[in-house]
C-alpha positions in Angstrom: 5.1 283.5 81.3 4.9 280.8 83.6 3.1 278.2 81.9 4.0 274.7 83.5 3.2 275.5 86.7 0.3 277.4 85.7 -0.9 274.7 83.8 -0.1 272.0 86.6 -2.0 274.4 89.4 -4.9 274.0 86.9 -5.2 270.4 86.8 -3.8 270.3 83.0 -6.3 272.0 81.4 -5.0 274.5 79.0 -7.8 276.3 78.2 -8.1 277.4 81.6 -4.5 277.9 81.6 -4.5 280.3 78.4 -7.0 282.4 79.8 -5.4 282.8 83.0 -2.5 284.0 81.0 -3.8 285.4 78.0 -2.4 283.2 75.1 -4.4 281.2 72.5 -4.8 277.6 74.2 -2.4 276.4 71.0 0.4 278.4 72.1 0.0 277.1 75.5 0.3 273.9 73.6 3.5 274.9 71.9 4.8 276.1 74.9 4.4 272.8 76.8 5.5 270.8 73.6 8.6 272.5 73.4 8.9 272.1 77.2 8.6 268.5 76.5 11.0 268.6 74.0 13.7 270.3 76.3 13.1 268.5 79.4 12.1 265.3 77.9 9.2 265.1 79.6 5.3 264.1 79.0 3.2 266.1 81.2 0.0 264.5 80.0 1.2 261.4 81.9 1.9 260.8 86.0 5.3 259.5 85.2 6.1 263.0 82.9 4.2 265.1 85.7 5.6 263.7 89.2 9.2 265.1 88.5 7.4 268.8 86.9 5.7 268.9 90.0 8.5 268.1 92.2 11.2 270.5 90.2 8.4 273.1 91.2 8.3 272.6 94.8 11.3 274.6 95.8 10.4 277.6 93.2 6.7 277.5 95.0 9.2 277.7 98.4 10.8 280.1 97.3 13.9 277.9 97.8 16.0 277.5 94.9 16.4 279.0 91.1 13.2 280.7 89.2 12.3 279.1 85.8 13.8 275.8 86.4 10.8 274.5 84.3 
């Protein structure tokens, strides 16, 4: 389950983001918390979201390795 980009595409709302891919919005929570936790990064601010979005942008290419977020 892909859910930073996910999450990202939608604009950071993880409500829509659960029910596009079927968890509870809380475990779309723990999955982003622990995402923060690995990456060190804040995706409910710009300066947390800019490199998310920009590790993303070869995956969305389909350049470069899958789940590098």
């Amino acid at each position: 389950m892909d859910v930073c980009p996910t999450y990202l595409a939608q604009q950071q709302d993880r409500r829509l983001t659960a029910v596009l891919l079927g968890p509870y919005p809380s475990t779309v929570d723990d999955r982003l918390a622990r995402l923060a936790e690995l990456r060190g990064l804040d995706l409910g601010s710009p300066r947390g979201t800019a490199p998310a979005i920009a590790a993303l942008l070869p995956h969305d290419t389909g350049q470069g390795s899958h789940g590098s977020v």
